[in-house]
C-alpha positions as CSV (number, residue, x, y, z in Angstrom):
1,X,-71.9,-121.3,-2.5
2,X,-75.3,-121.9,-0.5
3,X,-75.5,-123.2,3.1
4,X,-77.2,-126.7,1.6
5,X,-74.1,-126.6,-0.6
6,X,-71.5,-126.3,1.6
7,X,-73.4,-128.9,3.8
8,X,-73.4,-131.4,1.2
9,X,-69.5,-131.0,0.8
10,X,-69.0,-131.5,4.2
11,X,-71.2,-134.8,4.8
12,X,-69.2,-136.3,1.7
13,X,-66.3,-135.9,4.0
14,X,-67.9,-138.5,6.4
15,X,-67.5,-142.2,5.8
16,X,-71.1,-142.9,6.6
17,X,-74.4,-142.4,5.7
18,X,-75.7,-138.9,6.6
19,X,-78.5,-136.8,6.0
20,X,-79.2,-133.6,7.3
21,X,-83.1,-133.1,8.6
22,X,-84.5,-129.4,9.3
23,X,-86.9,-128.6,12.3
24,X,-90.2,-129.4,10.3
25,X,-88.8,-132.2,9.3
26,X,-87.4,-132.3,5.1
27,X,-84.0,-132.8,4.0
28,X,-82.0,-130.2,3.6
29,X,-79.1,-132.5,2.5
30,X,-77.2,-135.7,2.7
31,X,-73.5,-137.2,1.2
32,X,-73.7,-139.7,-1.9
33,X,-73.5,-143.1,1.1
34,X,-77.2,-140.8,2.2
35,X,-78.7,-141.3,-1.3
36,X,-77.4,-145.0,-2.1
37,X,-78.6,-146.5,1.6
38,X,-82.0,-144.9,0.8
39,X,-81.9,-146.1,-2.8
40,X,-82.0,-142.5,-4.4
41,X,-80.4,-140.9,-7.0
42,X,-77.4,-138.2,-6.0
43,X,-79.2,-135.6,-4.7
44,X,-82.5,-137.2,-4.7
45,X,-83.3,-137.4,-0.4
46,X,-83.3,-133.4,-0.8
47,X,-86.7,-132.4,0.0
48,X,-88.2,-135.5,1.4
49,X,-90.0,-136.2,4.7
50,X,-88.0,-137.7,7.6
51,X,-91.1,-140.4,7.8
52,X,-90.7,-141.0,4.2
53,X,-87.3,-142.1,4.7
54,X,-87.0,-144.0,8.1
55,X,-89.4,-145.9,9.4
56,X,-91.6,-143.5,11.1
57,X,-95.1,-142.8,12.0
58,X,-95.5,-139.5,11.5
59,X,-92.7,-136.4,11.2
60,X,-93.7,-135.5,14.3
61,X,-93.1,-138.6,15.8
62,X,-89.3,-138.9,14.5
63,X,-88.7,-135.5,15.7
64,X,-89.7,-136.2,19.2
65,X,-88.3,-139.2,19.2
66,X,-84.5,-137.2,17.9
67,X,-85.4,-134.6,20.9
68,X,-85.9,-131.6,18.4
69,X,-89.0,-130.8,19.8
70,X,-87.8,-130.8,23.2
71,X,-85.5,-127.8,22.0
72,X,-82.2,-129.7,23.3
73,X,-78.7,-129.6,21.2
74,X,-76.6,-132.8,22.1
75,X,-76.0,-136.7,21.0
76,X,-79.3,-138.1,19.3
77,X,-80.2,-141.0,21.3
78,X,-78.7,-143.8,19.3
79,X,-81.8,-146.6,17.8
80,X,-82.3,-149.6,15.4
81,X,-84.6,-148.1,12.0
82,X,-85.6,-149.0,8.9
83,X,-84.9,-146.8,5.8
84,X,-87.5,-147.4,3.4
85,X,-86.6,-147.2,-0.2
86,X,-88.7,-146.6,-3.1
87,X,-88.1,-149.9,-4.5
88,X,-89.8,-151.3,-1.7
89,X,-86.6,-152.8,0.4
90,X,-86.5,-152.1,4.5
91,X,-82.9,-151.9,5.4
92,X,-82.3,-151.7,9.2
93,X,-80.1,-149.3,10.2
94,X,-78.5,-147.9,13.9
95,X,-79.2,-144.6,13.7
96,X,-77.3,-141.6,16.1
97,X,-76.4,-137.9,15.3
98,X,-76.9,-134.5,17.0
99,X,-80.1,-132.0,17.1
100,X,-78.7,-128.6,15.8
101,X,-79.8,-124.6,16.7
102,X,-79.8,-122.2,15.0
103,X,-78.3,-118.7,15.6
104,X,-81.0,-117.8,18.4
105,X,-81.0,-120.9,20.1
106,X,-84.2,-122.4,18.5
107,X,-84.1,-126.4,17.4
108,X,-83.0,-126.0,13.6
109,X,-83.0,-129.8,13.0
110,X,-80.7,-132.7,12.7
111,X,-77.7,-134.2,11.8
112,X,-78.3,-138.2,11.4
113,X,-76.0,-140.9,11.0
114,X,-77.0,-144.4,9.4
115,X,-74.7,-147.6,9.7
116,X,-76.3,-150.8,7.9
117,X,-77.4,-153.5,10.6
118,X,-74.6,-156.7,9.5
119,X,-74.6,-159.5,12.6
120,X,-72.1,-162.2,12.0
121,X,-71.8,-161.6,8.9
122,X,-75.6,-161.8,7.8
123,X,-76.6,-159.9,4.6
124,X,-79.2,-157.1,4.8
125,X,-81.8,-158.5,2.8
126,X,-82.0,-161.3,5.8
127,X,-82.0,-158.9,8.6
128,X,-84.8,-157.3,6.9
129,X,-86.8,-160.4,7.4
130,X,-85.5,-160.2,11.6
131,X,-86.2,-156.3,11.4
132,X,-89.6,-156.3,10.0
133,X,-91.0,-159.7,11.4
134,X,-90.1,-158.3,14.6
135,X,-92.1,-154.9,14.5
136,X,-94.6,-156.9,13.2
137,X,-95.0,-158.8,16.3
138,X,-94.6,-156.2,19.0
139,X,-98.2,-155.3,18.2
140,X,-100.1,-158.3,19.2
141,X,-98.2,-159.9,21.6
142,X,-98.1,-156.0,23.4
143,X,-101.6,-156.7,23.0
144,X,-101.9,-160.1,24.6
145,X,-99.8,-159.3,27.6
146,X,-102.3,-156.4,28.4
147,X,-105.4,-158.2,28.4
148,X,-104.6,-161.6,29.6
149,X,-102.8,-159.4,32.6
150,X,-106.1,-157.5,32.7
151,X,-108.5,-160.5,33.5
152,X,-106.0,-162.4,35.5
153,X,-106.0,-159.4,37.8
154,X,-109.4,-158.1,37.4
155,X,-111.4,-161.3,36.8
156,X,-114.0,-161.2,39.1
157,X,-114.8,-157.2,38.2
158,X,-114.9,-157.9,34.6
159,X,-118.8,-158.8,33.3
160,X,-118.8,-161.6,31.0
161,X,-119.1,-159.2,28.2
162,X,-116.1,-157.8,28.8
163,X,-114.2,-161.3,29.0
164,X,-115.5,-162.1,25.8
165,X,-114.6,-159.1,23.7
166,X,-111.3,-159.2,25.6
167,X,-110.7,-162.8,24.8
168,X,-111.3,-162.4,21.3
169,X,-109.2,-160.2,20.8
170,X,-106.7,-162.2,22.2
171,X,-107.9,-165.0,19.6
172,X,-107.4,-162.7,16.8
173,X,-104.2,-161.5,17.6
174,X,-102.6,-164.8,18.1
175,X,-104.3,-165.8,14.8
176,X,-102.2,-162.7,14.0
177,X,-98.5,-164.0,15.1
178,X,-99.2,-167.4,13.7
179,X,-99.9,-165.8,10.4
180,X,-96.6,-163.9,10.4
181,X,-94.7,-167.0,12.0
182,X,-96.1,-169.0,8.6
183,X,-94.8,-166.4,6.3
184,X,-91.6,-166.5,7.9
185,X,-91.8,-170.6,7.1
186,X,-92.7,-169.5,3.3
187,X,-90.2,-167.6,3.1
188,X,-87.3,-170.0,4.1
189,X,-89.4,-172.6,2.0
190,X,-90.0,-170.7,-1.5
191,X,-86.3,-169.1,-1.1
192,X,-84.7,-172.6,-0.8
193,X,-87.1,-174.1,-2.7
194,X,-87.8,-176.5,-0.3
195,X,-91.7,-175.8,-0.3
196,X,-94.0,-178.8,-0.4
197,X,-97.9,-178.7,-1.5
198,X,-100.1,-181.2,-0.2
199,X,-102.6,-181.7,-3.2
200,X,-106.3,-182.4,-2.8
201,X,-109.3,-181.5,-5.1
202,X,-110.0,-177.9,-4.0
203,X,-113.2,-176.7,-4.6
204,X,-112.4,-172.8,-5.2
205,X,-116.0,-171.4,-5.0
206,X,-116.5,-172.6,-1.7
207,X,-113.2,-171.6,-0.4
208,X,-113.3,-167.7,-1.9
209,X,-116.8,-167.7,0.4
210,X,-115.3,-168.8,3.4
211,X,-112.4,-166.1,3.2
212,X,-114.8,-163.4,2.5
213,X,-117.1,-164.4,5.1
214,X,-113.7,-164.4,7.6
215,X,-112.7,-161.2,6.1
216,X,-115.8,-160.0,6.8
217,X,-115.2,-160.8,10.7
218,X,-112.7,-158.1,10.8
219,X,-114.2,-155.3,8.2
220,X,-118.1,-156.0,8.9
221,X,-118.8,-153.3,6.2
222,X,-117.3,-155.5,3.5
223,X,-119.7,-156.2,0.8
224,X,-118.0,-158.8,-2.0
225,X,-119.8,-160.8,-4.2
226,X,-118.9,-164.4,-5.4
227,X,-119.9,-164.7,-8.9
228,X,-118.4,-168.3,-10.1
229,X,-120.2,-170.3,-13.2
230,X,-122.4,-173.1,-12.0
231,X,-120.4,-177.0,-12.3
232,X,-117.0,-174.7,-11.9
233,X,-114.5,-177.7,-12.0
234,X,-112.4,-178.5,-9.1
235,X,-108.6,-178.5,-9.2
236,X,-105.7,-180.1,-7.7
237,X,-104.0,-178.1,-5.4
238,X,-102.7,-177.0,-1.5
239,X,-106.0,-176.2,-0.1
240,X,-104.4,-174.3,3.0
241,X,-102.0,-172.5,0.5
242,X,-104.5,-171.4,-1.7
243,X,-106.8,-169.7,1.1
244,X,-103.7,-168.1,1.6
245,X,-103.2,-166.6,-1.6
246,X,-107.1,-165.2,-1.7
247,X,-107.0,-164.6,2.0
248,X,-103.9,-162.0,1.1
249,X,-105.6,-160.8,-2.0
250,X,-109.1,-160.2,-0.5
251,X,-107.3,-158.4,2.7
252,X,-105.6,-156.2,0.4
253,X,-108.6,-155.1,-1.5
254,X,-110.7,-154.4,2.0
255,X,-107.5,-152.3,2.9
256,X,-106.6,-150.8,-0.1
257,X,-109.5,-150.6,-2.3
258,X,-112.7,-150.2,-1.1
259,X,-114.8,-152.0,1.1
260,X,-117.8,-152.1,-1.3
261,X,-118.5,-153.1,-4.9
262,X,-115.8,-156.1,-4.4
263,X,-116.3,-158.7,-7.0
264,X,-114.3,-162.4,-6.9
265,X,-114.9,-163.5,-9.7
266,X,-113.7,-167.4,-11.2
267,X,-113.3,-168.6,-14.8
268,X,-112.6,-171.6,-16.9
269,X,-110.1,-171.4,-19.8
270,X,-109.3,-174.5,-21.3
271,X,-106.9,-176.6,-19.1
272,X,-106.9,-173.5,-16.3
273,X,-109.0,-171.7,-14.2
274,X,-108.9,-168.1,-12.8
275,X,-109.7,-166.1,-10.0
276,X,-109.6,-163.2,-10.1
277,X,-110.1,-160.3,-7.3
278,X,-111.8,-156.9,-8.3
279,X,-111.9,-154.1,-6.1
280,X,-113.5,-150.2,-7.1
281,X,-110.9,-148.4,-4.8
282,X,-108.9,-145.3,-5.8
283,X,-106.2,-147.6,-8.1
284,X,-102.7,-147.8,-7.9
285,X,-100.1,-145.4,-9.0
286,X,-98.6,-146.8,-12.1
287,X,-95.4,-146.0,-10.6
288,X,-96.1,-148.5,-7.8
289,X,-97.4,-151.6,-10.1
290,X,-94.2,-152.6,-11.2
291,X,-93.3,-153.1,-7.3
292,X,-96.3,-154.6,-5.8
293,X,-94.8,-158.7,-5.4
294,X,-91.5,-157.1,-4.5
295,X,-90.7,-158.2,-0.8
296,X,-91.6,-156.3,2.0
297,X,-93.1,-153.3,-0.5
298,X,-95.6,-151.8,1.5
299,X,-97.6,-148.5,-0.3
300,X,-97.7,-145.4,1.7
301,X,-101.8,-144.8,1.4
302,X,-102.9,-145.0,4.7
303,X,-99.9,-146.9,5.8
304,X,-101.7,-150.0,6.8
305,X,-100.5,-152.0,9.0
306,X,-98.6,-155.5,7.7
307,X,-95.3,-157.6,6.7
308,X,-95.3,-156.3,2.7
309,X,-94.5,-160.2,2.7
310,X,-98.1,-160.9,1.8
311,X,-98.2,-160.3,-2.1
312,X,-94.9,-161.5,-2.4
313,X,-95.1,-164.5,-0.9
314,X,-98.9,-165.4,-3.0
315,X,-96.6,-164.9,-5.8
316,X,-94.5,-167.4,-4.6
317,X,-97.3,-170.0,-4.0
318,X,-99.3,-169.5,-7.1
319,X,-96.2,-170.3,-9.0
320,X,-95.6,-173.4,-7.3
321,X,-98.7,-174.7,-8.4
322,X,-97.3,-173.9,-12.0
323,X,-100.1,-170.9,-12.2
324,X,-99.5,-166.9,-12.6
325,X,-99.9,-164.1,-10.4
326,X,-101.1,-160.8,-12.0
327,X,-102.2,-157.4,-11.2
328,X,-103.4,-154.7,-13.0
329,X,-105.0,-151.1,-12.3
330,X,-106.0,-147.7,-13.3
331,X,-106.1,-144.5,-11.6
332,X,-109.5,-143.7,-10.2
333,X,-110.6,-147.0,-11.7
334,X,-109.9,-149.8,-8.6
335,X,-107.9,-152.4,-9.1
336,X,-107.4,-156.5,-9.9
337,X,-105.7,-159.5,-9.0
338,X,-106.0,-162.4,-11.1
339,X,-104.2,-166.0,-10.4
340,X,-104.5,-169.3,-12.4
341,X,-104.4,-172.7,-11.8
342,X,-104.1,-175.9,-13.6
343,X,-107.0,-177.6,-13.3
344,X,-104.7,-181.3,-12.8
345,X,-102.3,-179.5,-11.0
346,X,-99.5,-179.9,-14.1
347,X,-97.7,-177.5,-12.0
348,X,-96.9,-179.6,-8.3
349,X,-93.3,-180.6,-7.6
């Protein structure tokens, strides 16, 4: 019987998740409660990153943070994580163990622990809205603090230049928080199904241009075009909502995709019109399309920053307008989002 064997049979023992992590970082092992928290088949964390699994910049960063590179055996500092799992889901978890060395003294790794977060009895899947709202936040309001605590102390040495870029940034990252604080609102409101659309006559070509041009604000090397038929009808809908919806679909395609060659393109079909967002990125793994509107599914590439509440909730919003939210992709060959809409807004509640 190996080492990793005999490990395996001895986490199994343990009445809570464990994995065990080696000094650059892989799994050596972890018990069957390892591989179901982490939503793996038996035997399936083997192998994989540490940053793959919890919610971690970088393998280095988790080890540092766990103390192995400090070359120190002992009690892992217990913390609050997320394990990420391939479907998408955040779970928080508290997270403790001990750092292990080997036979010379060296850091040989880990031994981590993982409960599930439950407070008063919530399920998981709502503190993974608290979990990843909050890390969400820390950003810009860690932001704010710095630079409204910068020219309140430095005012009269800061050149009005500098005020300005700094308070713009403070505009952009409250823009930020109130963005996240609405998707929490959606949330509540599409889960209860308590949601209600104020319906105007929206006219779509003129609100895809705004978003680009807004989009463009934060990726100035964005070049989309706006190709819409001339007399494109109006339609009834939420116009806040539906800038929404595009503003999450263009956002994606700067991040994901590629910042040139976008196309939005609009169409009439009978009683329905589409939009429909094209991007000439890298594409999306098959293996990641069926996953895309899933809550708080975030793709590794690049690991952007963001909710994963974005596509999920659009979803959610095109739908209550009684329209469809599609995507489709091949490798190497970008990617496309398409929504439609009623043109009479059949679909309102």
């Amino acid at each position: 019987m190996t080492s990793r064997t005999r490990a395996a049979v001895d986490l199994d023992d343990l009445a809570v998740a464990a994995i065990v992590v080696d000094a650059q970082g892989r799994v050596e092992a972890a018990n069957a409660a390892g591989d179901e928290l982490a939503g793996r088949p038996p035997g399936g964390l083997v192998g994989c990153r540490i940053d793959e699994v919890v919610d971690a910049d970088s393998v280095a960063d988790a080890l540092v943070w766990a103390g192995v590179a400090d070359g120190d055996s002992g009690a892992v500092p217990e913390r609050e994580l997320r394990v990420l799992r391939p479907d998408g889901r955040q779970v928080p978890v508290m997270l403790s163990g001990r750092r292990r060395q080997d036979d010379e003294g060296s850091p040989a790794g880990l031994v981590l622990l993982l409960r599930p977060v439950v407070v008063d009895g919530a399920s998981v899947a709502g503190m993974d809205v608290v979990s990843t709202v909050s890390h969400e936040l820390r950003s810009p309001l860690t932001s704010v603090k710095g630079y409204t605590s910068l020219l309140l102390s430095r005012w009269s040495q800061l050149s009005d230049e500098q005020k300005k870029t700094m308070l713009e940034q403070v505009n952009h990252d409250a823009d930020r928080v109130t963005r996240l604080v609405n998707e929490l609102l959606d949330i509540s409101r599409l889960e209860t199904g308590h949601l209600q659309l104020q319906y105007q006559l929206v006219d779509l070509p003129a609100v895809v241009s705004s978003v680009v041009a807004k989009v463009a604000l934060a990726h100035p090397a964005l070049d989309c075009s706006v190709e819409f038929e001339r007399d494109f009808p109006p339609v009834r809908a939420d116009p806040d909502k539906i800038e929404q919806v595009l503003t999450n679909l263009v956002e994606n395609a700067a991040k994901y995709g590629s910042l040139t060659g976008m196309r939005v393109v609009g169409d009439v079909a009978g009683e329905a019109v589409s939009v429909v967002v094209v991007d000439e990125g890298p594409g999306i793994p098959a293996a990641d399309l069926p996953h895309l509107f899933t809550k708080f599914y975030r793709r590794d590439q690049a690991r952007p920053s963001g909710s994963g509440l974005g596509l999920w909730i659009s979803r959610g919003l095109v739908e209550a307008h009684g329209g469809q939210l599609t995507a489709a992709s091949t490798a190497g060959g970008g990617s496309s989002f398409r929504f439609t809409l009623p043109v009479d807004g059949l679909g309102r509640r």
